[in-house]
C-alpha positions in Angstrom: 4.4 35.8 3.2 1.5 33.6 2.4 -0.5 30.7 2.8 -2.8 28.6 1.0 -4.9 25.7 2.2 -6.5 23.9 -0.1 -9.0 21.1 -0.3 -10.1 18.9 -3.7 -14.0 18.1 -3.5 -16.3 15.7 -5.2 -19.6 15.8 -4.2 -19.3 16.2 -0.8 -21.4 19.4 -0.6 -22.7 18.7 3.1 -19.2 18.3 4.3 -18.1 22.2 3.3 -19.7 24.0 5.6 -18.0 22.2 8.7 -14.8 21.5 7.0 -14.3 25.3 6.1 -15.4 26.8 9.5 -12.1 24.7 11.0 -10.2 25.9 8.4 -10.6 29.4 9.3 -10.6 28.5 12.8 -6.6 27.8 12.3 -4.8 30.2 14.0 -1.6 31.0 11.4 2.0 33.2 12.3 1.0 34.1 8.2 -1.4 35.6 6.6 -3.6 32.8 4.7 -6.2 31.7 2.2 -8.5 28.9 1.1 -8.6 27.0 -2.1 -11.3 25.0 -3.1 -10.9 23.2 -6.3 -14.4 21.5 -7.5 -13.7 18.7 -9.7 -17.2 18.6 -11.7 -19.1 18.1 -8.4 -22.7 17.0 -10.1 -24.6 18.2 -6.6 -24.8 21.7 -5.5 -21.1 22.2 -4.4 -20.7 25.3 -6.3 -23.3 27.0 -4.5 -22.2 26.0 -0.8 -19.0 27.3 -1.9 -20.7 30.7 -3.4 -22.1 31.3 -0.1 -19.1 30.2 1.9 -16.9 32.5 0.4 -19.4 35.4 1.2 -19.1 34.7 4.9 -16.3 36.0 7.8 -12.6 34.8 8.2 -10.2 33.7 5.9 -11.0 34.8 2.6 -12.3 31.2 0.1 -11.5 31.3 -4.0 -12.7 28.0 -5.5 -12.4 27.3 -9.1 -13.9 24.3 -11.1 -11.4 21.8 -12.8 -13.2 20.2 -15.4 -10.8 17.5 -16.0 -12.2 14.5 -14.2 -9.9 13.1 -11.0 -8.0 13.8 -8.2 -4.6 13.8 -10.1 -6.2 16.6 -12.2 -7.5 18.6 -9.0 -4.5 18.6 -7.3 -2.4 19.8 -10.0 -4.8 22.9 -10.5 -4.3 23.2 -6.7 -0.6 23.2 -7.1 -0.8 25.6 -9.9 -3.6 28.2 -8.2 -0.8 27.9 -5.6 2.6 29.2 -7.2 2.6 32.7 -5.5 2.2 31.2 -2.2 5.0 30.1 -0.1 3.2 27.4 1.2 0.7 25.1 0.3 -0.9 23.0 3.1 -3.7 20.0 1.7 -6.3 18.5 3.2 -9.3 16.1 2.1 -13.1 17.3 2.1 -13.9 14.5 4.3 -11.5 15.5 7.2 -11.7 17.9 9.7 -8.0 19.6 10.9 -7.2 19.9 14.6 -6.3 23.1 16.2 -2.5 23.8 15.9 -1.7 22.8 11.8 -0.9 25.6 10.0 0.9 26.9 13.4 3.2 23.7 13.0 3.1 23.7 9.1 4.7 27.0 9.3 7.2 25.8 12.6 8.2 22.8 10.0 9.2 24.7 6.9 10.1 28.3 8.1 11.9 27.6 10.7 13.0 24.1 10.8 14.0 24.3 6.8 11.7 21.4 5.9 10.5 21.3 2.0 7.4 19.0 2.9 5.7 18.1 6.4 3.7 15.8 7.3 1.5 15.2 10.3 -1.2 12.5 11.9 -4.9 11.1 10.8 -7.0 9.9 12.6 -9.7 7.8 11.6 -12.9 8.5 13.0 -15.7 6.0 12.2 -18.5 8.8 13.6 -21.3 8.2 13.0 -20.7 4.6 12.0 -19.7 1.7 14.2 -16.1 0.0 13.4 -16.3 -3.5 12.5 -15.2 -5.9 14.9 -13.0 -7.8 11.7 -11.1 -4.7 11.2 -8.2 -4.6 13.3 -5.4 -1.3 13.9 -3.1 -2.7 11.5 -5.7 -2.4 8.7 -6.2 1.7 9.9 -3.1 2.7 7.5 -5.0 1.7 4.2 -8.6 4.2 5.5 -5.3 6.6 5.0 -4.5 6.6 9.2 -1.3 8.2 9.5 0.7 7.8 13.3 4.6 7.2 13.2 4.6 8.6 17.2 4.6 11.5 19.2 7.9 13.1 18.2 9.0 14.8 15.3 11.5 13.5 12.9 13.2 14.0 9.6 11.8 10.8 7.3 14.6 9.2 5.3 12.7 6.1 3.8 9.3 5.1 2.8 9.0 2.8 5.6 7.4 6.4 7.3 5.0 8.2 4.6 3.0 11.6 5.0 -0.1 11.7 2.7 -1.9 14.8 1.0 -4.8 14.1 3.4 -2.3 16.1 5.6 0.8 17.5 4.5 2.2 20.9 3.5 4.6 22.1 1.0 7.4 24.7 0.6 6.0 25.9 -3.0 9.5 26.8 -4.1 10.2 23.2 -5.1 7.2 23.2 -7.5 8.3 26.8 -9.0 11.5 25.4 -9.4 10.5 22.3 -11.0 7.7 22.6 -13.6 8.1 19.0 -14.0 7.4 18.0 -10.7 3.3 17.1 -10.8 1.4 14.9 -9.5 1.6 11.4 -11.8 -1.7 11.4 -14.4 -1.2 7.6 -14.5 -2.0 7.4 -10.8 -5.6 9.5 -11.2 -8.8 8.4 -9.7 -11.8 9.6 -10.4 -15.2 10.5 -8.6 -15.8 8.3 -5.9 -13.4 5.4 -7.7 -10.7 3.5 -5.5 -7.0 3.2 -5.6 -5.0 6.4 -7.2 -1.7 6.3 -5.5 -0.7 9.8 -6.8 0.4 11.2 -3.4 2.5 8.0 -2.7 4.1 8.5 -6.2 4.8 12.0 -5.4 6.0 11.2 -2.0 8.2 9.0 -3.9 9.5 11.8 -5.7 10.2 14.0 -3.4 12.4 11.1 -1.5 14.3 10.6 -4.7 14.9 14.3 -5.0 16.5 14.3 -1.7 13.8 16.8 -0.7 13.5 17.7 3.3 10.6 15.8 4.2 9.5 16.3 8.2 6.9 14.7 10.5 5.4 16.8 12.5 3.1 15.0 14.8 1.7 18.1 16.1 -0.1 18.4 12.6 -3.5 16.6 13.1 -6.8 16.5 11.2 -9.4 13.6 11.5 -10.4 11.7 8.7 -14.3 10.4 8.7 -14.5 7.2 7.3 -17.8 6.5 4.8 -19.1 3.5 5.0 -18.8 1.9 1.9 -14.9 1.4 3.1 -15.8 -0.4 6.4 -16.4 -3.7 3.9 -14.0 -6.2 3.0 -14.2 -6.6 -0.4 -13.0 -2.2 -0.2 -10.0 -3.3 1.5 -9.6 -6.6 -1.6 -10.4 -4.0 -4.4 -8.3 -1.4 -3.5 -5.4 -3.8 -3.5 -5.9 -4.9 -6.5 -5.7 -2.1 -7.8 -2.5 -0.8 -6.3 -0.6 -4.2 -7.9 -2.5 -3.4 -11.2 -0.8 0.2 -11.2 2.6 -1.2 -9.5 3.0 -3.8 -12.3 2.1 -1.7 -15.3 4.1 1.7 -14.1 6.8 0.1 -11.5 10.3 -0.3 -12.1 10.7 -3.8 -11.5 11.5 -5.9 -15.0 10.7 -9.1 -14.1 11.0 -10.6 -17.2 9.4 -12.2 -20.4 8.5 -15.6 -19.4 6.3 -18.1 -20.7 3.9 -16.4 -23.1 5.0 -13.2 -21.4 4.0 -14.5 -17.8 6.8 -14.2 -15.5 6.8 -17.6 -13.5 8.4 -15.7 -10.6 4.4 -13.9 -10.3 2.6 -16.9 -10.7 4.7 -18.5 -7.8 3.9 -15.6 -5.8 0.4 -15.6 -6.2 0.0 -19.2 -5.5 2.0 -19.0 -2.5 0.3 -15.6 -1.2 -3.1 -17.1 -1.7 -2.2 -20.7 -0.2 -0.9 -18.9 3.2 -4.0 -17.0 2.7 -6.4 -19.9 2.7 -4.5 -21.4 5.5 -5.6 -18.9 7.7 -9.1 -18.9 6.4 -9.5 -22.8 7.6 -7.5 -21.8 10.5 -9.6 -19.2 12.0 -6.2 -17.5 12.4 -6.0 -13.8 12.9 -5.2 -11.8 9.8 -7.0 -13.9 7.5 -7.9 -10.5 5.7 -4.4 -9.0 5.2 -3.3 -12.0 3.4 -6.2 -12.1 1.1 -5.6 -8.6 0.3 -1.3 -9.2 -0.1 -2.5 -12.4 -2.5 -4.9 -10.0 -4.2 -2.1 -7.5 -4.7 0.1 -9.9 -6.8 -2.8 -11.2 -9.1 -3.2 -7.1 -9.7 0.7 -6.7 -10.7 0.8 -9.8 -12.6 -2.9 -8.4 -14.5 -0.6 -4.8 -14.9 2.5 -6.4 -16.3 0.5 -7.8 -18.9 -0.9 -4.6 -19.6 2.2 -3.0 -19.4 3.5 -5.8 -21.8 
């Protein structure tokens, strides 16, 4: 049997060497690899990888994909994949704790899972957390902590993210069609995506075995450029934008194609939110962001329209 973990990287060339050193410091029941998929990295990524894979410990491929994004990267990760029996992801600006692969393995050899998921951590090393940014904002820097037992996950009210999460490849061999979403790419250093929700989605719909393993740990390191508010507006908007243009929902044609139901909802989202604001109440933040959110799904139904 095999393994393959695999990381997508974009321009984070000082991150590799650290990042792959705890990668081969996993200690796995299975034999494993490393995959690193370069996604057009303009700094010297190629060569830290060159030398990387010259050095001791699990053996590291990389290959570069030249189509731009992490939806593209990903895919090529899946696919580099296909002869492995399991596929275990991480990010390039994380660093896994000891004991994931061993419970990666636990979770789909022996406990029949198709997917498992574990923890993040945010770490805000070297950078100090703002005072403004409160636990309940940690989920959307990607923290991931649904407690200290495992579980099978039945609903989306408990995700598992590719910032930590293994799969049994089988599923993808047996369905080609079953990708990450293209509409759902981000590229470079861009915000919002939503690909690995989208799949998680998937997988749930499937009726896939999804566990959470919370013995499964990496820490993520947080840059600062997302310890602002307007990251936490932004990104947001940008998940409505995608939610109204590719969701589900029909909500309707409305008056020049403007369902009133959105408009209501934005002026009621962003009254509450202004009510804390004058308020000095806590969570003035989270209901900007939930107001933003519906101006970004009205923007995608449009677009959509």
């Amino acid at each position: 049997m095999k393994l393959t973990y695999a990381f997508c990287s974009y321009k984070r060339s000082g991150n590799l060497p650290r990042l792959v050193a705890a990668m081969r410091a996993q200690r796995c029941p299975i034999p494993f690899d490393i995959l690193a998929v370069n996604n057009n990295s303009p700094d010297d990524t190629l060569a830290v990888l060159e030398r990387l894979a010259g050095e001791g410990g699990a053996p590291l491929r990389f290959v570069t994909e030249t189509a731009q994004g992490i939806v593209p990267a990903r895919n090529r990760a899946l696919e580099e994949s296909l002869d492995s029996d399991i596929l275990v992801f991480i990010d390039d600006d994380e660093l896994p704790q000891p004991g994931v692969l061993e419970a990666a393995c636990d979770a789909i050899l022996n406990e029949g899972a198709q997917c498992a998921g574990g923890r993040v951590q945010v770490d805000f090393t070297p950078h100090v957390r703002p005072k403004w940014l409160g636990d309940e904002l940690l989920g959307f820097l990607a923290e991931v902590d649904h407690g200290p037992k495992p579980f099978w996950i039945q609903d989306e009210s408990t995700p598992v993210w590719t910032a930590n999460v293994a799969y049994d490849m089988r599923i993808f061999r047996a369905h080609p069609e079953l990708r990450f979403d293209r509409r759902f790419n981000r590229e470079g250093q861009n915000i919002g995506g939503g690909e690995d929700v989208n799949m998680f989605r998937a997988l749930l719909a499937q009726g896939m075995k999804t566990r959470y393993r919370p013995d499964m740990v990496v820490s993520h390191f947080v840059e600062p450029w997302r310890l602002k508010r307007l990251h936490f507006l932004k990104l947001h908007y940008s998940n409505g934008l995608r939610d109204g243009q590719y969701g589900d929902t029909a909500y309707g044609r409305g008056l020049l194609g403007v369902p009133p139901f959105l408009v209501a909802n934005i002026a009621r989202k962003t009254w509450q939110a202004t009510v804390h604001f004058f308020t000095r109440r806590r969570g003035t933040l989270r209901q900007y962001m939930t107001a933003i959110h519906a101006v970004g799904v009205l923007v995608g139904h449009l677009r959509r329209r």
